[in-house]
Structures are given as C-alpha cells and as structure tokens.
N, C-alpha and C positions, 0 to 999 in steps of 0.2 A: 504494500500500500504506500510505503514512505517514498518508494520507488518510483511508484504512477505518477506521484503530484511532482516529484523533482522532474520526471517526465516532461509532462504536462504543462510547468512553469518555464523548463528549458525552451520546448515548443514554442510557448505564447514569447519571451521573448526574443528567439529567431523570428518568429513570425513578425513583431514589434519593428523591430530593427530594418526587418526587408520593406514592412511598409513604409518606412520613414526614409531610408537610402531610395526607394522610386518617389518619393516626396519632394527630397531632395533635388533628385535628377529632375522631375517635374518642374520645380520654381527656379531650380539654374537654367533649363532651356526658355521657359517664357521669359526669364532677364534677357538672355541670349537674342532673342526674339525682339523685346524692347527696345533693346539698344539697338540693333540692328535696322530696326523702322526710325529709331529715330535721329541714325545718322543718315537713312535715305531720306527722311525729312529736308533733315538740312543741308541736303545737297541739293533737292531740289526747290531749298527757296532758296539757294544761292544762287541757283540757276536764271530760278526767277527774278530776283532783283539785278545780274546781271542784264536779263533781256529788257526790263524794267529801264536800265540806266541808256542803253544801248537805243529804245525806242525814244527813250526823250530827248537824249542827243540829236538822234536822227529828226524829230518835231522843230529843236529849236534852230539845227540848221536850215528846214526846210520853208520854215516861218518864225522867225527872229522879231515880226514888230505884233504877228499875233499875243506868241508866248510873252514878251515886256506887256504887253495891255492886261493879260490873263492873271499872271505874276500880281502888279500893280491892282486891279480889281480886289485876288484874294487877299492884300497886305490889307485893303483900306477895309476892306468886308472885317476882318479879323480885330483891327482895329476899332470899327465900329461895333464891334459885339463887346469888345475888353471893355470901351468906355463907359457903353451904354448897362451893362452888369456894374463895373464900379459906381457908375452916377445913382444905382437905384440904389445902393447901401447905401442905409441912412448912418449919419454922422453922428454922434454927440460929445459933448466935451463934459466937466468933471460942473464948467460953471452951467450948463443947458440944466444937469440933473438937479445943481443948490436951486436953478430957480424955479424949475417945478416942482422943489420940497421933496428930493425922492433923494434917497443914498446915492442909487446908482440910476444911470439910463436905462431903459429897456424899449428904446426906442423899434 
C-alpha cells in the first residue's frame, strides 16, 4: 500500500512537471510569435513613413505655392483654435476673489 501512493504521487508529479514544460514551451513560442509580429510591425510602418516622406516630397516639388498656402492655412487654423481655447478660460486674480468676498475664485 505504502508502495501504490509513493507510486501514484511519483506519477502525479511527472505528470505535473510534463504539463508545465508544454506550458512553458506554449508561452515561449506565442512570445516568439509576438515579437516576431511586432518587429514586422515596424518594418512596415517604416516602410510606410518612408513612402509617406517620399510622396510629400514629390507634392511639394510638384506644387510649391499650393503646399506654402496649405502649410500657412493649417498654422493660422491651429493658431486660431490655441487662442480661441485660451481666451475662453476664465481669468481670476487673488484681488477679483477679496472682492466678491470668496477665499478663492471659482470662476
């Protein structure tokens, strides 16, 4: 009987052990796997940002006073959203809060 369970316990942990060595092997090949995608990843957005630089090169030699107007457009557009975001925050100073009687602003 003392026999069976030394058995039995030796069993379970070979058993144990084989599950956990294909567990192993399992989570080192899907790393494998991950990495692998995500250095095709980024070859192919280097790829793309190379074709990227490459077509707007080729845009701004082929139209130079388009691209300065288009350029100039999104500067002023950009600029007009910065300002007009800053101009809606409201301001208050430390004397605005003394004079409508409040500790602080909460403007």
């Amino acid at each position: 009987m003392t026999q069976s369970i030394f058995e039995q316990t030796g069993e379970q942990i070979n058993d144990t052990a084989h599950k956990a060595s294909r567990a192993a092997s399992a989570v080192a090949e899907a790393l494998e796997d991950g990495v692998g995608e995500a250095r095709r990843a980024a070859k192919h957005g280097c790829y793309a940002a190379a074709e990227l630089y490459d077509d707007t090169k080729r845009r701004v030699q082929l139209h130079p006073v388009e691209t300065v107007f288009a350029t100039l457009a999104a500067g002023i557009a950009v600029g007009t959203t910065i300002s007009w975001i800053l101009r809606r925050k409201p301001s208050c100073s430390k004397t605005d809060a003394r004079e409508k009687g409040k500790e602080s602003c909460s403007c």
